[in-house]
C-alpha positions in Angstrom: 91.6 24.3 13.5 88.6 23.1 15.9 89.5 21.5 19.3 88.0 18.8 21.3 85.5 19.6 24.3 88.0 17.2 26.2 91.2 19.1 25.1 89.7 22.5 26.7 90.8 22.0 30.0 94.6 21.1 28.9 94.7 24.4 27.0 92.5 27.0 29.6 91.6 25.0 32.3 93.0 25.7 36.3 96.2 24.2 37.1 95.8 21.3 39.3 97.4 22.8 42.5 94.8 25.5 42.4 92.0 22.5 42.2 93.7 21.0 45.0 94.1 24.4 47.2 90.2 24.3 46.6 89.8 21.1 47.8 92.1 21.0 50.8 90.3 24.8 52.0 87.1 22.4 51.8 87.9 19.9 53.2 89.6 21.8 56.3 86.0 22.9 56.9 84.6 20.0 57.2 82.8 19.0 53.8 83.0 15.5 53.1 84.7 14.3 49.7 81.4 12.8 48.7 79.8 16.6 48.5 82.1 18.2 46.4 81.5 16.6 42.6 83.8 17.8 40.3 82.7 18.3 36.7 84.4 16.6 33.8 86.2 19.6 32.6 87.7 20.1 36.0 86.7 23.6 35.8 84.1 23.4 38.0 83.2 22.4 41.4 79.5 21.8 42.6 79.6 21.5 46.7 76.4 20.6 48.7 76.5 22.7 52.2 73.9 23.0 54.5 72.7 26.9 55.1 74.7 27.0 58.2 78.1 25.7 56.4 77.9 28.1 53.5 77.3 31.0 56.2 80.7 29.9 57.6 82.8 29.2 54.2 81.6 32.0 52.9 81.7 34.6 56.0 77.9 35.9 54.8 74.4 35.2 56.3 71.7 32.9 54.1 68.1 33.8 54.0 65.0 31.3 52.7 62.8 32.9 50.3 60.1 31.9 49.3 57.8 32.7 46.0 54.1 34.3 47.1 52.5 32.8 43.4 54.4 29.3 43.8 54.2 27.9 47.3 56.1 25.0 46.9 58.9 27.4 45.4 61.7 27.6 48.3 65.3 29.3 47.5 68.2 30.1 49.8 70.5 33.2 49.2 72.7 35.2 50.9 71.7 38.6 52.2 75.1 40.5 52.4 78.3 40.6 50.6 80.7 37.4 50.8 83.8 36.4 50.9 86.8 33.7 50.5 89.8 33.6 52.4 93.0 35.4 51.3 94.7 32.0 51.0 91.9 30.2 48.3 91.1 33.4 46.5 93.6 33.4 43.8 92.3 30.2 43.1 88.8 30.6 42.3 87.3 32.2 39.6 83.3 32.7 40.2 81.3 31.5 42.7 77.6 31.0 41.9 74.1 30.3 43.7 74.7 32.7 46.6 73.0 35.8 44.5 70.2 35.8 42.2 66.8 34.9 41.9 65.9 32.5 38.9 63.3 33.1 36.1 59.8 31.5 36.5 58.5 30.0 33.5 56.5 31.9 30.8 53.2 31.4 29.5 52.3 28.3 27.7 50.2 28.3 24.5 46.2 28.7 24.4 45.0 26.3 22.4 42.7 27.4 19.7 40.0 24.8 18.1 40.8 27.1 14.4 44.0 25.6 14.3 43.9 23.9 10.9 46.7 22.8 8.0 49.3 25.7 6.7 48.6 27.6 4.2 50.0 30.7 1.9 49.5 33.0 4.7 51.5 30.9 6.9 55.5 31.0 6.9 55.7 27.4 6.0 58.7 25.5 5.4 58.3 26.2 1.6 58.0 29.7 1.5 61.2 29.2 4.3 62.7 27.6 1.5 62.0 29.5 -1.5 62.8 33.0 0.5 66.4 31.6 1.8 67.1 29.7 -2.0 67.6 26.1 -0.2 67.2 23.8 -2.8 69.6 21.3 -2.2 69.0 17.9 0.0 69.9 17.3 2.9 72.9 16.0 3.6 71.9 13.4 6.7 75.4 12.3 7.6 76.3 11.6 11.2 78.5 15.5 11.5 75.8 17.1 10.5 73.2 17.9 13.8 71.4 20.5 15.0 69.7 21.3 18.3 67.4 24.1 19.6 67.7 24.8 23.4 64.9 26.1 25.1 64.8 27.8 28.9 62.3 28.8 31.5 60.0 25.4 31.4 59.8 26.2 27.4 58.2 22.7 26.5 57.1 20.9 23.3 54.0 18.9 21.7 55.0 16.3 20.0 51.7 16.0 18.5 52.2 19.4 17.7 55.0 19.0 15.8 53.9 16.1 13.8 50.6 17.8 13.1 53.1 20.9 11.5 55.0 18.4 9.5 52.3 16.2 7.8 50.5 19.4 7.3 53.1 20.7 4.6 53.7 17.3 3.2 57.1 16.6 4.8 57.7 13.4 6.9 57.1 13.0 10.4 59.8 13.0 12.9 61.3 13.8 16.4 63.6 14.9 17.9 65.7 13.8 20.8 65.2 15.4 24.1 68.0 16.1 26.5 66.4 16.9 30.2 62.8 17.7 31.0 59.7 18.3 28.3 55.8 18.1 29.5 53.7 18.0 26.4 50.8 19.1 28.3 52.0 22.4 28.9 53.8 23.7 25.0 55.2 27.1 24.9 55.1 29.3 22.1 58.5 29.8 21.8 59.6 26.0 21.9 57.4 25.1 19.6 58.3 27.4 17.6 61.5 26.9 17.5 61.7 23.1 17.3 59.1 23.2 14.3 60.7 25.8 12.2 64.2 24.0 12.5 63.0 20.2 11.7 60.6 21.8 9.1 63.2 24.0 7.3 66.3 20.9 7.5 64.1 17.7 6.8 65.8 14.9 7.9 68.4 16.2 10.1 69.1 14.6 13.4 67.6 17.1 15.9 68.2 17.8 19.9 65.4 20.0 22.2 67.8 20.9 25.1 65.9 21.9 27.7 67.3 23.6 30.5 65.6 23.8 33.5 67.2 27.4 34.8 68.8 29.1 37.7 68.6 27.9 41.2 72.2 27.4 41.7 73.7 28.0 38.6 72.6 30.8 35.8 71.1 28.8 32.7 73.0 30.4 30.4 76.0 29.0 32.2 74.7 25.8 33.4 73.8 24.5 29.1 77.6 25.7 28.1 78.8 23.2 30.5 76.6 21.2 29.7 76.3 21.1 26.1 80.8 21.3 26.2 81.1 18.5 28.2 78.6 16.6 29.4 77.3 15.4 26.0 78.8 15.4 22.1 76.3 18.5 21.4 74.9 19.2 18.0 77.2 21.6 15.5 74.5 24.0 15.5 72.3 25.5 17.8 69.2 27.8 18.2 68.9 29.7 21.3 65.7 32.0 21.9 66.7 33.2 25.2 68.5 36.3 26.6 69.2 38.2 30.1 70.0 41.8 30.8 73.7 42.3 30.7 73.6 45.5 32.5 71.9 43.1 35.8 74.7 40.2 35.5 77.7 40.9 37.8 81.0 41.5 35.9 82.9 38.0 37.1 79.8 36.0 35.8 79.8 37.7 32.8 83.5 37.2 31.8 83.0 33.1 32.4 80.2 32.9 30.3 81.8 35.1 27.4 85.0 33.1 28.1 82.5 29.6 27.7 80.9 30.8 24.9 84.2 31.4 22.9 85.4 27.5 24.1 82.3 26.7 22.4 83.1 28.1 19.1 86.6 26.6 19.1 84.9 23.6 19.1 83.4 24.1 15.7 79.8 24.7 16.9 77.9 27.5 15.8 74.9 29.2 18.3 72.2 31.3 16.2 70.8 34.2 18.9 67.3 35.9 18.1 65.8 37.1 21.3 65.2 40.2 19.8 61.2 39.8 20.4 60.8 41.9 23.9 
């Protein structure tokens, strides 16, 4: 049997005296209630320090760096090893946006004045169709949804998209976008992705997650929480993105595989194919 995103906590999630051991440690440092915002799976904490407070939490020293191609790019990390005290350490998990350097964006699509309407030597959503033997409608109904979640400043066209559908006679739609998307600046992959997925299940009530990625929290991380329990996500999901494992340090890694598997038990399925580097 599935499980609701809002019965995770009850069966996984921290005790409450080790959310309040967090919060008392906090708030004997000084941090106001107002900057620590919990999330609504009680899991997680996100607490806004200045440099000179997380130097002192976290007994480490903070640097600013800043990106040599993107000026206006500043990011604050800490240059040596940190840690918690002995008394709040059983209690906390993972701690994240001390280490780490996020991914810029990649390259956006150059346009082409050959673009022109599919045709046989195209992958359209008919030869999609005929190759995978879907020949059955779609079934519209309210549980069925699926989303593609894009990372990196992966954007969309919408004209784009509409120009793909008309092109192989299905109906013009779009889909609904959940956090930033600047049609000025499409990248292969999104548009890709979202075009391929509304082309090949006509109809079906669509989601372009876009998640903007790792300055505090890894993006990988940051759309599980998101997509568990900030919003009643989509049953399936296409993700084009993936990170080297062997770079990722062994704590983060456990909370994401532990997140993933809360996201199955849900009843949502992810579809992986970042096999293109």
């Amino acid at each position: 049997e599935y499980v609701e995103s809002s019965d995770l906590s009850a069966l996984v999630g921290p005790s409450p005296a080790d959310v309040l051991r967090v919060k008392r440690w906090l708030a004997a440092e000084g941090v106001d209630r107002s900057r620590v915002v919990p999330f609504p799976s009680s899991e997680y904490l996100r607490v806004h320090l200045s440099r000179a407070e997380a130097e002192r939490l976290f007994n480490t020293s903070i640097a600013c760096w800043q990106h040599m191609g993107e000026g206006s790019l500043w990011i604050a990390r800490a240059v040596a090893a940190y840690s918690v005290p002995t008394t709040v350490e059983p209690a906390l998990d993972l701690v994240v946006g001390m280490h780490g350097f996020p991914s810029l964006a990649r390259a956006t699509i150059r346009r082409s004045k050959r673009m022109g309407p599919a045709s046989a030597v195209f992958i359209t959503p008919a030869v999609i169709a005929n190759t995978m033997n879907i020949t059955a409608p779609h079934d519209s109904s309210v549980q069925n949804s699926q989303a593609v979640a894009e990372f990196l400043g992966q954007y969309f066209s919408q004209s784009d998209l509409t120009q793909y559908l008309t092109s192989n006679g299905l109906p013009d739609a779009s889909p609904q976008i959940i956090g930033d998307n600047d049609p000025d600046r499409p990248g292969a992959e999104a548009e890709l992705d979202v075009q391929v997925i509304m082309g090949t299940a006509v109809g079906m009530p669509t989601w372009f997650v876009s998640q903007r990625g790792g300055f505090v929290i890894d993006p990988f991380l940051e759309y599980l929480i998101r997509m568990l329990y900030f919003y009643d996500s989509p049953y399936v999901q296409s993700v084009s993105y993936s990170d080297v494992e062997s770079e990722m340090r062994p704590q983060y890694l456990n909370r994401t595989s532990g997140e993933f598997q809360k996201f199955g038990a849900t009843g949502r399925t992810l579809l992986f194919s970042s096999g293109d580097d």
